[in-house]
C-alpha positions, -999 to 999 in steps of 0.1 A, spaced: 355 43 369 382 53 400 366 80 416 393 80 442 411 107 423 382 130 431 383 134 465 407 151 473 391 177 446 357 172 463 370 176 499 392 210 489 356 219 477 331 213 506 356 229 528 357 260 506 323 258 509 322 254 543 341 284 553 319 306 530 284 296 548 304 300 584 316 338 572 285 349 563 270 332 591 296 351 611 289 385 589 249 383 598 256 373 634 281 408 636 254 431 616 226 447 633 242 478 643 229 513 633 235 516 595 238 479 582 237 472 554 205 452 544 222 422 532 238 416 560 208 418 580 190 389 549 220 368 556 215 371 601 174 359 594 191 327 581 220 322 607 204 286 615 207 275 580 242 287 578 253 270 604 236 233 594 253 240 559 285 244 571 284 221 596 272 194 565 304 207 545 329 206 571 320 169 582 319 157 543 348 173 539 364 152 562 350 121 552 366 126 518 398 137 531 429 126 515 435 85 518 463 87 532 447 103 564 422 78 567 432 73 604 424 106 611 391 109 590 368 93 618 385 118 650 375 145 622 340 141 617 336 129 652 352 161 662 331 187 639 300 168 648 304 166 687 312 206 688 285 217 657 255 200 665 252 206 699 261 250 691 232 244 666 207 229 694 214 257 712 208 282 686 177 267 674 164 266 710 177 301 716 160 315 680 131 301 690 126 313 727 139 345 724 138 355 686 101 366 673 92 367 635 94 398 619 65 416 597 64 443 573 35 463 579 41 490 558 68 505 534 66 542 519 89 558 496 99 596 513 85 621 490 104 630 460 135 607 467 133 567 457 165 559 473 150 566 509 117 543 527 103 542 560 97 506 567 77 499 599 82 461 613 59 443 636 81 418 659 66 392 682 89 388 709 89 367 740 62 386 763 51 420 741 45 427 708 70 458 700 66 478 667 97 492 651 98 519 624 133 523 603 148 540 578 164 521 544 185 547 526 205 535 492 197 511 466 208 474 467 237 456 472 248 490 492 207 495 509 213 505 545 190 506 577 187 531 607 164 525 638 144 554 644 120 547 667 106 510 688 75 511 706 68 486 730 29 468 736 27 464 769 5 493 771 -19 500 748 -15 537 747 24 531 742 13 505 707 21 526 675 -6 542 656 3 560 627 43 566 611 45 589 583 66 612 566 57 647 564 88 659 546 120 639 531 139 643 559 116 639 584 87 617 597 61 615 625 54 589 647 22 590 665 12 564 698 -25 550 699 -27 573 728 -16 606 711 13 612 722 40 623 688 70 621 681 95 636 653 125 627 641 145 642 612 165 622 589 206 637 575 212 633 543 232 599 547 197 586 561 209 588 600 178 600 624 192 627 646 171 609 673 158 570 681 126 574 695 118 544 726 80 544 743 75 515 764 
């Protein structure tokens, strides 16, 4: 069987494929900003894996190329594999020095609305442990996410205690050392404040 009349199919393929995983790496790597949406912020926890996978596309791509540019295939992959791995290095290094996990503590629907949680996040960082409370207003694909308060643990009396909602648009955050905050919530899910202690 010739299989040389699939390569050029197979190359067109891997560097559609290619492109895709660099966009959304791109996407996630852009998102983050007040009221992103929550896929975006799924697709920048897995920038990493992007990467490697379009990295791996792009350079088989090239090796398939057409056989007419067979001069040119070894430059190729030389090329996408001296500049992708070592940007891939550098991000794993920097993802791992500087990025902490994330963990949901908590999640609870504001009462009498389903499209609208408080979500409070946990994040081990480089030197203190800072807890994060946010709001996701929507339903999926279109879910988005609004800081409203971060509270840093480099004091214990600054560590967060207790976040709750005491109406729908509003919710009270409360330090291990008593201090309280409140923030209201607009209809479009937008705190009219972001709360920082630490």
């Amino acid at each position: 069987m010739d299989f040389t009349r699939y390569r050029r199919p197979s190359a067109f393929l891997l560097l559609a494929a290619a492109v895709v995983f660099a966009v959304a790496a791109i996407a996630g790597f852009e998102s983050g900003g007040e009221g992103a949406l929550i896929l975006l912020l799924r697709l920048r926890e897995h920038l990493l894996l992007l990467g490697c996978l379009a990295v791996a596309a792009l350079t088989g791509a090239a090796l398939l190329g057409p056989a007419k540019s067979s001069s040119l295939r070894m430059p190729l992959v030389t090329a996408v594999v001296v500049t992708g791995v070592p940007l891939l290095v550098i991000g794993a290094w920097g993802s791992s020095v500087f990025g902490g996990s994330d963990e949901v503590l908590r999640t609870e629907s504001s009462p009498g609305r389903s499209d609208r949680h408080l979500v409070v996040v946990a994040r081990s960082g480089f030197l203190d442990p800072v807890w994060c409370v946010y709001v996701h207003q929507g339903h999926p694909p279109r879910e988005r996410r609004w800081n409203v308060g971060c509270f840093n643990g480099d004091d214990e009396d600054n560590s967060l205690g207790e976040a709750v909602w005491t109406a729908p648009d509003r919710i009270r955050m409360t330090t291990e050392g008593g201090a309280v905050h409140e923030v209201g919530i607009a209809p479009g899910g937008r705190p009219d404040r972001v709360v920082s202690v630490g």
